[in-house]
C-alpha positions as CSV (number, residue, x, y, z in Angstrom):
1,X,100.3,100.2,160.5
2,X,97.1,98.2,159.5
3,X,95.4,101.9,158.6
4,X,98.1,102.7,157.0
5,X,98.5,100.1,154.3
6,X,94.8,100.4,153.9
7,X,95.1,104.2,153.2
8,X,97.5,102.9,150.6
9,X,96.0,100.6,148.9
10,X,92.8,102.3,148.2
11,X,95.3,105.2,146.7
12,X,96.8,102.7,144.5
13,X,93.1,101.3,143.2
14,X,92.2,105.1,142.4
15,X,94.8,104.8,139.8
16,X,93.7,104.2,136.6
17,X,95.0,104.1,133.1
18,X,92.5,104.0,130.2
19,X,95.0,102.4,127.2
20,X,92.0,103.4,124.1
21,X,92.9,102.0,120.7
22,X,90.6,103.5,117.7
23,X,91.4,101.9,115.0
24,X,92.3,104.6,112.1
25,X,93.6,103.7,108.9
26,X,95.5,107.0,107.7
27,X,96.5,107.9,104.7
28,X,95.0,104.9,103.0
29,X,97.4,103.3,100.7
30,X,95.9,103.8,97.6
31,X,99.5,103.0,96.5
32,X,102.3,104.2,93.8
33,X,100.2,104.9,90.1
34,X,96.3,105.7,91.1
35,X,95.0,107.8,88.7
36,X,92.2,109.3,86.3
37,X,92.4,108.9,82.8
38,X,91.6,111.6,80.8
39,X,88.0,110.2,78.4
40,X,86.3,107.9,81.1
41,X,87.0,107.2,84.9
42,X,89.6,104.3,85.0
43,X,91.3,103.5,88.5
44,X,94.5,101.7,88.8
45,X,95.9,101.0,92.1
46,X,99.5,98.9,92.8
47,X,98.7,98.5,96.0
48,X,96.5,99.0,99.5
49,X,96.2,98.2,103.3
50,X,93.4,97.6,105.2
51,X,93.3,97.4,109.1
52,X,90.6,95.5,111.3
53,X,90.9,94.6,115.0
54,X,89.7,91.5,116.9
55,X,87.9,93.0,120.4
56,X,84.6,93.4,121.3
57,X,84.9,97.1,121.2
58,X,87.1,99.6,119.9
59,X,88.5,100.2,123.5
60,X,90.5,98.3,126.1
61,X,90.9,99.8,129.6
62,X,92.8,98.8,132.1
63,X,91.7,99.7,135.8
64,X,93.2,99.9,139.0
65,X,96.3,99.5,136.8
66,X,99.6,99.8,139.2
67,X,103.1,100.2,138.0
68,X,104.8,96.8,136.0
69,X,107.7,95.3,135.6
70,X,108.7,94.4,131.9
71,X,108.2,90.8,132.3
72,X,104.7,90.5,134.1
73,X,103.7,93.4,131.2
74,X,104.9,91.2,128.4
75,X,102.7,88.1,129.8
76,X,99.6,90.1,130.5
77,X,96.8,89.1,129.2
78,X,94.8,92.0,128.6
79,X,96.2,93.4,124.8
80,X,95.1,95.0,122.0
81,X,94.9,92.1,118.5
82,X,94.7,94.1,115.2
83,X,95.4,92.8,111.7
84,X,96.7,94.7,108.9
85,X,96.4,93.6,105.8
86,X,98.2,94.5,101.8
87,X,96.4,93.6,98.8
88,X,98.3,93.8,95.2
89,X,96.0,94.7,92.4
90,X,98.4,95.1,89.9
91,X,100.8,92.3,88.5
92,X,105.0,92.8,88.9
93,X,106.5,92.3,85.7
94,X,109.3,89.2,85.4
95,X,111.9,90.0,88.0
96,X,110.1,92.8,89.7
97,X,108.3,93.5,92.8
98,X,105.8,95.8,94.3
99,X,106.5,96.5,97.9
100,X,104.1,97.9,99.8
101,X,105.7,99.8,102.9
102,X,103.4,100.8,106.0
103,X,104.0,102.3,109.5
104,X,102.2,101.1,113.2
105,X,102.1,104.3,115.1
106,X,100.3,105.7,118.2
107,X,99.1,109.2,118.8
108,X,98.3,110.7,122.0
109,X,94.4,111.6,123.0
110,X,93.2,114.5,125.3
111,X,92.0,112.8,128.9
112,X,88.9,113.7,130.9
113,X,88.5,116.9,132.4
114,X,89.1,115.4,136.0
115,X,92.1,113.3,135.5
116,X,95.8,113.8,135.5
117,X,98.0,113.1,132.6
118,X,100.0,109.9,132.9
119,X,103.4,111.3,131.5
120,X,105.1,109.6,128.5
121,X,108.1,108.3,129.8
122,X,106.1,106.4,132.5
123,X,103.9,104.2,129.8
124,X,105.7,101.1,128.5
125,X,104.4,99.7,125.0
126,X,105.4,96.1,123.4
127,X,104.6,94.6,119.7
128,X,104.3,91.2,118.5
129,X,103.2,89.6,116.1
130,X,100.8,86.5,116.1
131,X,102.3,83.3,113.8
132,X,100.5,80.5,113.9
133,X,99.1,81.1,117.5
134,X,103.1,82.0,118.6
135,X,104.1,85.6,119.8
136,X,107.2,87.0,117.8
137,X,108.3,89.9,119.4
138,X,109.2,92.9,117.3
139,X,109.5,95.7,119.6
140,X,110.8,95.3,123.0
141,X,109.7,97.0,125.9
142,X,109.9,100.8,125.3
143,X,108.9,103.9,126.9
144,X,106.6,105.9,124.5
145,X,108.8,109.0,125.5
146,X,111.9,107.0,123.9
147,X,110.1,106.4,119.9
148,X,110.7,108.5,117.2
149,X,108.0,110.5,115.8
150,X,106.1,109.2,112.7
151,X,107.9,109.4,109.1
152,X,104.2,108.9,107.7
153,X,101.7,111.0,110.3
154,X,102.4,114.5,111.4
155,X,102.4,114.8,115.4
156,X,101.9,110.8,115.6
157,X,105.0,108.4,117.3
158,X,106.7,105.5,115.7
159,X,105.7,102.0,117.0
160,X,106.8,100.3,114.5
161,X,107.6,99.8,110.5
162,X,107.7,96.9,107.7
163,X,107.1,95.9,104.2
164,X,104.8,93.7,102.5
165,X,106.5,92.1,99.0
166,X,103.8,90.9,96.5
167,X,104.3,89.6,93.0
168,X,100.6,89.1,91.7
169,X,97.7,91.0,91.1
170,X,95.1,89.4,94.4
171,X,97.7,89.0,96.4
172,X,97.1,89.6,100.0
173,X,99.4,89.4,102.8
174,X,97.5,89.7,106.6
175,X,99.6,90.1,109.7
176,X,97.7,89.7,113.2
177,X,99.5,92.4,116.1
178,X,99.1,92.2,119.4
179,X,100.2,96.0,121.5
180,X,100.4,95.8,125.3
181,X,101.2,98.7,127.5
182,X,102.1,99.5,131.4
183,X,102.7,102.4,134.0
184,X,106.7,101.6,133.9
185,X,107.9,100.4,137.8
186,X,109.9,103.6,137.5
187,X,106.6,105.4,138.3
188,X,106.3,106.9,141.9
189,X,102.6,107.0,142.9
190,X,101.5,108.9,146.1
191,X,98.2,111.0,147.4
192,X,95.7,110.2,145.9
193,X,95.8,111.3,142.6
194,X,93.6,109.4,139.2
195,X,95.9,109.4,136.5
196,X,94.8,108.9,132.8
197,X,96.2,108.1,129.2
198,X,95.2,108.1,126.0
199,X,96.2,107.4,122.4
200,X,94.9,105.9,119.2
201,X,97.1,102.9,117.1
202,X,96.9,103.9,113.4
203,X,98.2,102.1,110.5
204,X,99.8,104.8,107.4
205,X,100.9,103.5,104.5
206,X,103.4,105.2,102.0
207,X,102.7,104.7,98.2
208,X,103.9,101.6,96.8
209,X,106.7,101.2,94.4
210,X,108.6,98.8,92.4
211,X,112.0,97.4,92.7
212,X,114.1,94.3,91.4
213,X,113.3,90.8,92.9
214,X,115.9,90.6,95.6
215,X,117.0,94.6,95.8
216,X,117.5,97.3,93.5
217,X,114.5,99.2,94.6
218,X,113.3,102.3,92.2
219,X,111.0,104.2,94.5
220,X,108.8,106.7,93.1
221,X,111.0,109.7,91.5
222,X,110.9,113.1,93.6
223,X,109.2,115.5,91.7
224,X,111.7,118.1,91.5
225,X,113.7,115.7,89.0
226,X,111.0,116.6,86.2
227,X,109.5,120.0,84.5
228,X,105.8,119.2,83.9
229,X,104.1,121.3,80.5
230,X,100.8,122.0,80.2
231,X,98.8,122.1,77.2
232,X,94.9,122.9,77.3
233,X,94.8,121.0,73.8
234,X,97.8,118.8,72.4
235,X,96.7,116.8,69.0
236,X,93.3,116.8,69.6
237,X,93.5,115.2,73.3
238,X,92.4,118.1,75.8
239,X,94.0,119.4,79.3
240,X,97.5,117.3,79.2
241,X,99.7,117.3,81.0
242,X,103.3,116.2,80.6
243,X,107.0,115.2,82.0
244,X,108.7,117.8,79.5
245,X,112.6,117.1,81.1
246,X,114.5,114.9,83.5
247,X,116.8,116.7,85.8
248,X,118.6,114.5,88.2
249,X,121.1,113.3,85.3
250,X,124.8,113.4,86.4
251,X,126.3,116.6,86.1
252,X,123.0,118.4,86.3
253,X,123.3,122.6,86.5
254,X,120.3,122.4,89.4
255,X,122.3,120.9,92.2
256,X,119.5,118.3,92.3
257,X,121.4,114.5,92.9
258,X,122.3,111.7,90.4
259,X,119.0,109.6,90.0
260,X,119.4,107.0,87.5
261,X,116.4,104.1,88.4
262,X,113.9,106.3,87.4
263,X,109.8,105.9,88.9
264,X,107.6,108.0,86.8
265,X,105.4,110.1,89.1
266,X,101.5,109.5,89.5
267,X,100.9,113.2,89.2
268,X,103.2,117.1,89.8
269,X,101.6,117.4,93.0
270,X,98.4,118.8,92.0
271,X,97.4,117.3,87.9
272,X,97.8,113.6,86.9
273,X,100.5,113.3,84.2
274,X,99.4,111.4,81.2
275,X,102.4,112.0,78.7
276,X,105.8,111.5,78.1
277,X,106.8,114.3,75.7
278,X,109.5,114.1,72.8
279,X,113.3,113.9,74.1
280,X,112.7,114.4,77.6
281,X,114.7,111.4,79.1
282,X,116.7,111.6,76.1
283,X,120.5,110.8,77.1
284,X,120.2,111.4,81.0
285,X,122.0,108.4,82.0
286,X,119.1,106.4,83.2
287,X,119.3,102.8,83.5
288,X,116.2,101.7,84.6
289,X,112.5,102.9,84.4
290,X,109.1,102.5,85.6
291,X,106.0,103.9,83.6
292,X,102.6,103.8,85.7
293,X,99.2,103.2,84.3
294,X,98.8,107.2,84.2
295,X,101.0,107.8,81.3
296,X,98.6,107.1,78.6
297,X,101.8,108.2,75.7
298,X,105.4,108.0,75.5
299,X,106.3,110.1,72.5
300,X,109.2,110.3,70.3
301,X,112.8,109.7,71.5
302,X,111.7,110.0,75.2
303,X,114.2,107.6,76.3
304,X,116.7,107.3,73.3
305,X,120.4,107.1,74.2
306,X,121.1,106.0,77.8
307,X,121.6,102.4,79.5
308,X,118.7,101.3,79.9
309,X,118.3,97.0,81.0
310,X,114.9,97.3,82.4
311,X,111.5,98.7,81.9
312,X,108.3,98.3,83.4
313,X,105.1,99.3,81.6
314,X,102.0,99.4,83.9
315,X,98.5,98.7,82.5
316,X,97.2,102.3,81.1
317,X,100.2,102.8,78.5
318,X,98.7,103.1,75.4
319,X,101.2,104.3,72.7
320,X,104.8,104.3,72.5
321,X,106.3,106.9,70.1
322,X,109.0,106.3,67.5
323,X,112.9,105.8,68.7
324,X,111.4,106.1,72.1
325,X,114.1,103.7,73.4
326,X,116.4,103.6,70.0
327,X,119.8,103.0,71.7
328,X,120.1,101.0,75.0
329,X,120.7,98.1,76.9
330,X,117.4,96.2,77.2
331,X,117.2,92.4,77.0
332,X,113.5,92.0,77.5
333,X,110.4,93.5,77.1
334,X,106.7,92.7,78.3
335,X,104.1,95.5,77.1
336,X,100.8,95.7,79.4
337,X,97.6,94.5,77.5
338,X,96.5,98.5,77.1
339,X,99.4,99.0,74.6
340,X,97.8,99.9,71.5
341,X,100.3,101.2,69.0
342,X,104.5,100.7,69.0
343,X,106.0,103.0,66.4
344,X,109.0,102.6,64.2
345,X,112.4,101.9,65.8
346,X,110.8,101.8,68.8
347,X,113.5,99.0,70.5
348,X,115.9,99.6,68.0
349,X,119.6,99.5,68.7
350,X,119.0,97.3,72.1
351,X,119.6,93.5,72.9
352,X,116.3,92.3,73.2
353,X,115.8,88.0,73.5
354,X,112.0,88.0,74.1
355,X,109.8,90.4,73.3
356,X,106.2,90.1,74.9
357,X,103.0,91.7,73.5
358,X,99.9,92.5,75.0
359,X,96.3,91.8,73.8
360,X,95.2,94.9,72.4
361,X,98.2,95.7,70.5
362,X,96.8,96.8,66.8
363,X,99.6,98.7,65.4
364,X,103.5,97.8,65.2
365,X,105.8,99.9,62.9
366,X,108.8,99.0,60.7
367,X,111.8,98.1,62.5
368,X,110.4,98.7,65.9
369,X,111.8,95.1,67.1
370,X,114.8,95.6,64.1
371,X,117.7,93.1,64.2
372,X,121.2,92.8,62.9
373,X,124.5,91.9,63.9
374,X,124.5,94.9,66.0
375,X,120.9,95.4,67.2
376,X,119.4,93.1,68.7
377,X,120.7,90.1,67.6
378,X,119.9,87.1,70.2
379,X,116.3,88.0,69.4
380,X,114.4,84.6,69.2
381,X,111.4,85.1,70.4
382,X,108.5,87.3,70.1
383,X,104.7,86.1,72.1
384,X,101.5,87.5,70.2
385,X,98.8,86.9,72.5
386,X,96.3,88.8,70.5
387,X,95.0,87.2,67.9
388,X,96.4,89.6,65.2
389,X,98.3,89.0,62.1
390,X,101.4,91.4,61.8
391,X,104.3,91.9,59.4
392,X,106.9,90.5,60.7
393,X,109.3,91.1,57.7
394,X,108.8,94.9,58.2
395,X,108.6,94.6,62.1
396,X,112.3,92.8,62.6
397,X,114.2,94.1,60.0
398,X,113.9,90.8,57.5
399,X,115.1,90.7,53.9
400,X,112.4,88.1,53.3
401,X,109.2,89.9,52.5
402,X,105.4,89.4,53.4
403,X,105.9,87.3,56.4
404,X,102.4,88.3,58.0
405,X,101.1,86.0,60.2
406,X,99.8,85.5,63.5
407,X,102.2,82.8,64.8
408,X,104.9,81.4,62.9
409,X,108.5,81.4,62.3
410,X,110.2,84.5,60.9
411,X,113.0,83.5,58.5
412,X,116.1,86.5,59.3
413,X,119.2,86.7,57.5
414,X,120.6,87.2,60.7
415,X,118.7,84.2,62.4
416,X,115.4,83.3,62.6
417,X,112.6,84.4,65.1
418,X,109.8,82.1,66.7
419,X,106.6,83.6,66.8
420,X,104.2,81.9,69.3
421,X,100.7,82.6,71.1
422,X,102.0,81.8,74.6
């Protein structure tokens, strides 16, 4: 009996499982609206995670490891402590949100020439996360064999998936994990066979969109809803490259589905997309829209006629044609500092209340904030951070001529309109 429990035991301490963690960032998050702009180099990014881990070495292994129960494996101290981290470098407009969605996955490693593969549904792994020096558990004990793959890395497993919210540009949000994994008690071992795992944790990231503070999210756009146009020269700008028509309107002839909270696309697949041309949103239905820092112009009636109550301009939007959003439903507006020119009857036809320009706005056309009794007609206010002297008499539609100024009070037969720098 005596040799026998010997013989045993030294079959038990040839097992070993090697748990190696190399730390891979994949498919850095170089989020939602990256892009080149066509005269200089000019990088915009929403959003991006970042991984770093807290051991001596890259690896952890676990020797003469012998099969667990759930509850001495959750209590182990030997673990693997990574932190991801999101950074915002772009600011949410009022009521909006960039979300930055990433994955925890794990994918399996060849083992040494001279071991035997430890199968899958014999390795336990359990998440937490670390708040102020308190494990939260996330993912229960789970055999690997029993995840779903990865949404986010081809051939890779599902640990594990969240969201980071951010509302300002420097934001970061850090989260410290802690993985632990077992042989499961299931496991039979006998002779004297050395087993072996292997896998990697990575941390994937899908790009970053915008949605409404508290829900409504508006995820980037699949880019079968849009044709794209080409044009090697298009007044005097070379190699464009533009959203020509919307296709996932209601009632569309290209079986493609109802999409009205529309995210414009960083790029077709392949070329970044730097216009909006004439009439191609034109009376689809839409009722909300994001613009990324790629679409340098929004021409002519892009967006005229539908029910549109919000719109976000990233920084990069430099010209907004004229009737471009002529006939909807927006309340407020907030225009990126890029925003150069804002052409005639721009926002006419709408509800606006506030409108907010940026700093390097040099150009506004007649009526492009117009107001009546039936456009716009609770507009009161109108924040000119730049410095620049417009006319407002032209600009809102007044019967009082050669209001130009830089801040002041526009006096409007229909009621008047404060002017202010902040």
């Amino acid at each position: 009996m005596k040799e026998e429990k010997e013989r045993n035991n030294k079959n038990i301490i040839m097992i070993v499982l090697i748990l190696l963690f190399l730390v891979i960032v994949g498919v850095v998050a170089y989020a939602a609206f990256n892009y080149t702009g066509s005269s200089s180099t000019n990088t915009i990014k929403t959003g991006k995670i970042s991984m770093s881990y807290a051991e001596p070495s890259n690896a952890m292994i676990l020797n003469n490891a012998v099969p667990t129960a759930d509850n001495t494996g959750k209590a182990q101290t030997d673990y693997f402590q990574f932190t991801v981290t999101s950074h915002a470098t772009t600011n949410a407009a009022d009521g909006m949100e960039v979300v930055i969605p990433y994955e925890i996955n794990i994918s399996s490693k060849p083992i040494d020439l001279d071991k035997t593969q430890l199968p899958e549904n014999k390795i336990k792994v359990y998440l937490v996360k670390v708040v102020s020096s308190t494990e939260e558990e996330l993912v229960a004990p789970v055999l690997i064999s029993a995840l779903s793959a990865s949404t986010l890395s081809v051939g890779n497993t599902k640990v594990y998936n969240t969201t980071d919210v951010h509302k300002a540009a420097g934001s970061a949000i850090t989260t410290t994990y802690r993985l632990r994994a077992w042989i499961d008690s299931s496991m039979n071992i006998s002779g004297s066979t050395i087993y072996q795992y292997k896998f990697t944790i990575n941390v994937n990231s899908q790009d970053a969109f915008v949605q409404m503070s508290g829900g409504g999210t508006a995820s980037e756009t699949d880019l079968s809803c849009f044709d794209f146009t080409k044009f090697p020269s298009y007044y005097g700008i070379s190699n464009v490259n533009g959203i020509s028509e919307y296709k996932c309107y209601a009632g569309n002839p290209y079986s493609l589905p109802t999409i009205t909270d529309v995210v414009i696309p960083n790029d077709d697949g392949v070329k970044v997309v730097d216009f909006i041309f004439a009439g191609s949103f034109s009376g689809k239905g839409i009722t909300s829209v994001v613009i990324p820092g790629n679409i340098e112009y929004i021409e002519e009636t892009s967006f005229f006629s539908n029910q549109i109550t919000s719109v976000l301009f990233m920084e990069g939007v430099t010209f907004i044609g004229e009737d471009a959003f002529h006939v909807n439903l927006l309340t407020n507006l907030k225009f990126p500092d890029s925003l150069k020119t804002i052409d005639g009857s721009s926002f006419y036809g709408n509800q606006l209340t506030t409108v907010t320009l940026g700093t390097g706005i040099t150009t506004i056309e007649p009526d492009a904030f117009g107001k009546s009794v039936t456009t716009n007609p609770n507009l009161t206010t109108i924040i000119n951070p730049s410095g620049k002297s417009f006319d407002w008499s032209s600009i809102t539609g007044s019967s009082t001529p050669g209001q130009v100024f830089v801040t002041g009070t526009i006096v409007h037969q229909n009621g008047n309109i404060t002017v202010s720098a902040s």
